[in-house]
C-alpha positions in Angstrom: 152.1 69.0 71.2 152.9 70.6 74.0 150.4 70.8 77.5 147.3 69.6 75.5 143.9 70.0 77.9 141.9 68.3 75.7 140.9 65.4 73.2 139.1 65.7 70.9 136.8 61.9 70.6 134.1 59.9 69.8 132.4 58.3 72.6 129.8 56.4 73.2 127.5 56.2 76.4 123.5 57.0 77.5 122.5 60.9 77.7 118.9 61.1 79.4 118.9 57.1 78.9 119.3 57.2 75.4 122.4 55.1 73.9 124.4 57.8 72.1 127.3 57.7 69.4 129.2 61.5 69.6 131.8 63.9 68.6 132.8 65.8 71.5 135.9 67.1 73.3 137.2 65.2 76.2 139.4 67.0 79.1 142.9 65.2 79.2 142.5 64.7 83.2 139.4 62.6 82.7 141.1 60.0 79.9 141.6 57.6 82.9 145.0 56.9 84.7 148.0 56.2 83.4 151.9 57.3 83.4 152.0 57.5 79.8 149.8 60.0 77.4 150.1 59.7 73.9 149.4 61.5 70.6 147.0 58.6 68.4 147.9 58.5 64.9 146.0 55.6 63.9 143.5 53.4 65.3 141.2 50.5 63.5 138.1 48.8 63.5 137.8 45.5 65.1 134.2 43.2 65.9 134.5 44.3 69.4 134.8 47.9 68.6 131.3 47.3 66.9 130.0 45.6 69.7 131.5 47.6 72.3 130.1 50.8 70.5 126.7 49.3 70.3 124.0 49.3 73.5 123.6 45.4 72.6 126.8 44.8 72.4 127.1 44.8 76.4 130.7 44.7 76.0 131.3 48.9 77.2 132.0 48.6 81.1 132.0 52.5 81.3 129.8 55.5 80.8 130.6 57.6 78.7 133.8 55.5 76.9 136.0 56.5 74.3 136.3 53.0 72.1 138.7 51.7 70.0 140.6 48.7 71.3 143.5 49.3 69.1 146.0 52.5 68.9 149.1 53.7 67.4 151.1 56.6 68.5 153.5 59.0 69.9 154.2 59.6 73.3 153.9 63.3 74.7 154.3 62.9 77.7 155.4 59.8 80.0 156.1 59.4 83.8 157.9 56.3 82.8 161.7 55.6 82.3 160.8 52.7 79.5 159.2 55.5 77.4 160.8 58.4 76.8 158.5 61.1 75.1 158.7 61.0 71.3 158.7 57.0 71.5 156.4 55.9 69.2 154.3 52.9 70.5 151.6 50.2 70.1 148.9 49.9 73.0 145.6 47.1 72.6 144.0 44.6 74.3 144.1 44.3 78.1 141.2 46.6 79.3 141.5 49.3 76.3 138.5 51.1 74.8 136.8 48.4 76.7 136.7 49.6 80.5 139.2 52.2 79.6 139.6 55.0 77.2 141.0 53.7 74.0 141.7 54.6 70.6 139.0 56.6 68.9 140.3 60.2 70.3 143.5 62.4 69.4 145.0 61.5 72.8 145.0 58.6 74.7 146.6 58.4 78.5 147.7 54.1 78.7 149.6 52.4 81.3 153.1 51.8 80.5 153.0 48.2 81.3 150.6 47.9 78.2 152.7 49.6 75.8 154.7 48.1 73.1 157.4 50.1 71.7 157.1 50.2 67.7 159.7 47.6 66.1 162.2 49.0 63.6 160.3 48.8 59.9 156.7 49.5 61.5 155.0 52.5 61.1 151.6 53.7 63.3 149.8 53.0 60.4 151.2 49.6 59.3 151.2 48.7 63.0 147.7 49.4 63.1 147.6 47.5 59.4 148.1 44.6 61.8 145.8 45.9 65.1 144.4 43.4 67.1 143.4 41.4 64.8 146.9 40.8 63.0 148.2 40.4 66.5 145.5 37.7 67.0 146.6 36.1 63.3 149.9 36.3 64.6 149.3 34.1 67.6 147.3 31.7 65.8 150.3 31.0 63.4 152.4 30.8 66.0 150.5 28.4 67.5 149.8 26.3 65.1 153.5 25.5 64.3 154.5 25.1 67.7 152.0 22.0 67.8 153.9 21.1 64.4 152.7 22.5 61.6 155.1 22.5 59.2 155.7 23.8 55.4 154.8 21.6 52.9 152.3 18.8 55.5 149.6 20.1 53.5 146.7 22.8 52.7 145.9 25.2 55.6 142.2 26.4 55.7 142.0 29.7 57.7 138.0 30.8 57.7 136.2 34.1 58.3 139.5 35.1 55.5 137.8 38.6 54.3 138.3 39.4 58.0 140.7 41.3 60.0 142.1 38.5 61.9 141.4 35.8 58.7 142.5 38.3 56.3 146.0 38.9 58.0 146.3 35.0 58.6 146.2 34.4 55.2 148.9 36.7 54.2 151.5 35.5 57.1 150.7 31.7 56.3 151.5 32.4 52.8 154.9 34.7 53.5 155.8 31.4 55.6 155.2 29.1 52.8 151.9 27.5 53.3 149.7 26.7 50.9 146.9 29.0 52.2 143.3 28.2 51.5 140.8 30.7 52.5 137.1 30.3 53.1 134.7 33.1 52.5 130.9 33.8 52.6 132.3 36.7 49.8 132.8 35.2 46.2 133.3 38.7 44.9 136.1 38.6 47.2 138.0 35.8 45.9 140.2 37.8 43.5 141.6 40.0 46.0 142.2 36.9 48.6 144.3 35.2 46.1 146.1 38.8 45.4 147.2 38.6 49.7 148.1 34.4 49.6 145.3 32.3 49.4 146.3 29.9 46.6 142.7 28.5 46.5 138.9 29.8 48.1 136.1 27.6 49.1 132.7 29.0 49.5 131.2 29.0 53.2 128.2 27.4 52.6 130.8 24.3 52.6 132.2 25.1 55.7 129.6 25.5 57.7 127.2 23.0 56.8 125.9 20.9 59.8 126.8 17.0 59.1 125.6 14.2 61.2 129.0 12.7 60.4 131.9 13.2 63.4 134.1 12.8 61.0 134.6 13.3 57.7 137.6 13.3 54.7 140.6 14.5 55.9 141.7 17.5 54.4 143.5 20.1 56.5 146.9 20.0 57.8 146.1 23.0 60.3 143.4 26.1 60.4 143.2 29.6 61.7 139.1 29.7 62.5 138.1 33.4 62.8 134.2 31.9 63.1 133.3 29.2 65.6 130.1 27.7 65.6 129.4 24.9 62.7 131.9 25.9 61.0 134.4 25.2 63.4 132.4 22.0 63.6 133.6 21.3 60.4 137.1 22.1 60.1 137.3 19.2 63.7 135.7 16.8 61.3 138.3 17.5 58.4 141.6 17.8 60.0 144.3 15.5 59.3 145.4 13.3 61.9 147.3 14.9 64.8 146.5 18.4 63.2 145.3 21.3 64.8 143.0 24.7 64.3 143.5 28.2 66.7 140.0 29.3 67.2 139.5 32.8 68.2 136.3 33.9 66.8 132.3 33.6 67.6 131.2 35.7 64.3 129.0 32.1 63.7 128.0 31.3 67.3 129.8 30.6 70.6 127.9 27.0 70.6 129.8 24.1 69.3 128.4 21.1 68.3 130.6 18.3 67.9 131.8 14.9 69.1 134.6 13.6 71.2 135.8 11.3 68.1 138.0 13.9 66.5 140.1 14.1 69.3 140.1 10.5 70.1 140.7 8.9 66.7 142.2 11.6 65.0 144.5 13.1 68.0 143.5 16.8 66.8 144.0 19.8 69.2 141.8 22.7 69.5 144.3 25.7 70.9 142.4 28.9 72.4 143.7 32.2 70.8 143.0 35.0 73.4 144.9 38.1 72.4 143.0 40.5 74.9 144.9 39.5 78.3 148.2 38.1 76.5 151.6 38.9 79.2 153.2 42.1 77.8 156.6 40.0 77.2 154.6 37.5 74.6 153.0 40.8 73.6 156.4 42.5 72.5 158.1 39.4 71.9 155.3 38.6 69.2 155.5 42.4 67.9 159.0 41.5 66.7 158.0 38.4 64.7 155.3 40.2 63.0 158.2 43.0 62.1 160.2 40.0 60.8 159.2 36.7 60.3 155.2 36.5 60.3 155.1 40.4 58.3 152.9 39.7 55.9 153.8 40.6 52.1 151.3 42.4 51.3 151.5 45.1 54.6 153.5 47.8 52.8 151.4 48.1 49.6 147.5 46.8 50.5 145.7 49.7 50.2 143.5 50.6 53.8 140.9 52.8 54.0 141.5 55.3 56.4 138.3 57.3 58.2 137.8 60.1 60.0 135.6 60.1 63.5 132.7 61.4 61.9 133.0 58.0 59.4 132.9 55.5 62.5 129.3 54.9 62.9 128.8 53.4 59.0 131.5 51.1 59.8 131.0 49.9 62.9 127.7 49.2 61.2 129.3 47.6 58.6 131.9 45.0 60.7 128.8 44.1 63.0 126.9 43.0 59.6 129.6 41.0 58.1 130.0 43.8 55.5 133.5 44.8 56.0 136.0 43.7 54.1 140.2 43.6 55.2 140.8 46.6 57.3 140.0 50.1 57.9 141.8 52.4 59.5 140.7 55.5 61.7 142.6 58.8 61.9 141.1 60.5 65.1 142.4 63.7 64.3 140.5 63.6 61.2 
C-alpha cells in the first residue's frame, strides 16, 4: 500500500441529529494524529464497542468516530524509529475507537507509544483472537496468582464464561492447570465451554442470586468475574479464606451489594482489572505471556467468526443483548 488517501470505515456519529451507523470513506489526514499509520487486518467486537457504537451508550467522545477499540495490523508508514514500516503490531485500549479513531476502518493512524509489536507465534488474527478482552483475561490471571493462587488450592469459578474476557479466562486457567469452572446464563453453551477448559459449569441463576447471608460455604479458591453486580456479590460470599476474584466487568450492574464480613473474616481481596489505561511496558510485557505462558490451548484451532463492516450493526446488537457467544472477528477490508 503505497500513499493511500483514504479509508474505507464504519463510523458512527449524528447527521441532521439523527444517531447514524455508516459505510463511508474516510480521508487518511482526518484519522486523527499519530506517527504511525497502519494497514488493519483484523479487529473484534468488544461490550464497549457496542456501547460506544450506540447513542445510549454515551461512551463515543467524538463526532463522527470510527470505533473499534481493538486492532491488528501492518505498519505502512511510521515516523517512529521503534516501528519500522512492515512491523506488524497490536494497538487497544488507551483512548482508541473511544475518543480516537480505532479499528473498524482499513487504516488506522495510532501513536507509537500505544503500539505493541506482535510477539513471535501471534498472528493479527490470533492476536485479535485475544483483543481486549483476552488482554483483560490475561491480567486477571495474572493477578490472581500474584495474590497466591496456586495450582491445585482448589476450583476457580470465572463468570460471564461465554464472554470474550470470561471465555479467554477459562482457556488460560485451564492451559495453567486449574481446575476451571465456568458459570453461564447459556446451558446450550456448556458443551463447547468444557471443549476450551471448563472442567465443570454452573448455571447463573446460582450465581447471581441475592442472599441475605454475608457469607456463605466456601467454595472458590480464586475467580475471574466478567459480571459485577449480585453476582459478584456472591462469588465474596463463597471464596475461600484469603482468596481472591479480578473484577472487570458491569454486564450485571455497576452496584454492589455486600458486607464488610468477607473481607474481615475471610481476608478476601477484590483486585480491580482495568485494561483501558494499563502502562505500555505491562502492556508488552503481558503481550509476551499471552504468546507463551497464559496462550490459551485452544487459540490456534477455535473457530471465530470473521465479519465484514457491513455485518457490524447485527453484532453489536447482539454483544449489547447478551447474545454473543466467544468472539468475533471483523475484517474492515471486507
Amino acid at each position: 500500500m503505497s500513499n493511500p488517501t483514504t479509508s474505507r470505515a464504519f463510523t458512527v456519529g449524528k447527521i441532521n441529529d439523527v444517531w447514524t451507523q455508516q459505510i463511508t470513506d474516510v480521508s487518511v489526514d482526518d484519522l486523527g494524529e499519530g506517527d504511525v499509520l497502519i494497514a488493519v487486518e483484523y479487529s473484534c467486537i468488544n461490550y464497549k464497542d457496542g456501547l460506544a457504537t450506540s447513542e445510549k451508550g454515551r461512551v463515543a467522545r467524538i463526532d463522527p468516530l470510527i470505533a473499534g477499540v481493538d486492532l491488528a495490523g501492518t505498519v505502512v508508514e511510521s515516523a517512529s524509529p521503534d516501528f519500522a514500516v512492515g512491523t506488524q503490531v497490536i494497538a487497544h485500549g488507551y483512548d482508541i475507537g473511544v475518543a480516537r479513531h480505532g479499528g473498524y476502518s482499513a487504516l488506522a493512524r495510532i501513536p507509537a507509544q500505544w503500539l505493541v509489536a506482535l510477539p513471535a507465534g501471534m498472528t493479527p488474527r490470533t492476536a485479535m483472537m485475544i483483543g481486549t478482552a483476552g488482554f483483560t483475561a490475561a491480567l486477571s490471571v495474572d493477578a490472581l496468582e500474584r495474590a497466591g493462587l496456586t495450582v491445585g488450592s482448589g476450583p476457580v469459578l470465572v463468570t460471564g464464561a461465554t464472554g470474550g474476557v470470561g471465555s479467554v479466562a477459562v482457556g488460560m486457567l485451564a492451559a495453567r492447570g486449574y481446575e476451571v469452572v465456568a458459570s453461564t446464563g447459556k446451558a446450550a453453551s456448556s458443551d463447547w465451554l468444557k471443549s476450551i477448559g471448563a472442567s465443570d459449569i454452573i448455571l447463573r441463576e446460582e450465581t447471581s442470586a441475592e442472599s441475605a447471608k454475608p457469607l456463605e460455604r466456601e467454595r472458590w479458591a480464586g475467580s475471574v468475574d466478567c459480571v459485577g453486580g449480585s453476582t459478584l456479590a456472591y462469588v465474596l460470599r463463597t471464596l475461600n479464606y484469603g482468596a481472591s476474584v479480578a473484577a472487570s466487568g458491569l454486564t450485571g450492574g455497576n452496584g454492589l451489594a455486600t458486607t464488610v464480613l468477607p473481607f474481615i473474616l475471610r481476608g478476601v481481596n477484590l483486585l480491580g482489572i482495568d485494561s483501558v489505561q494499563t502502562p505500555i511496558a505491562i502492556r508488552r510485557a503481558m503481550w509476551t505471556r499471552i504468546a507463551t505462558d497464559l496462550r490459551p490451548s485452544w487459540l490456534d484451532t477455535e473457530h471465530a467468526q470473521v465479519i465484514g463492516l457491513a455485518e457490524l450493526p447485527a453484532q453489536l446488537d447482539n454483544i449489547l443483548a447478551g447474545k454473543m457467544q466467544g468472539r468475533v472477528l471483523v475484517d474492515p477490508n471486507l
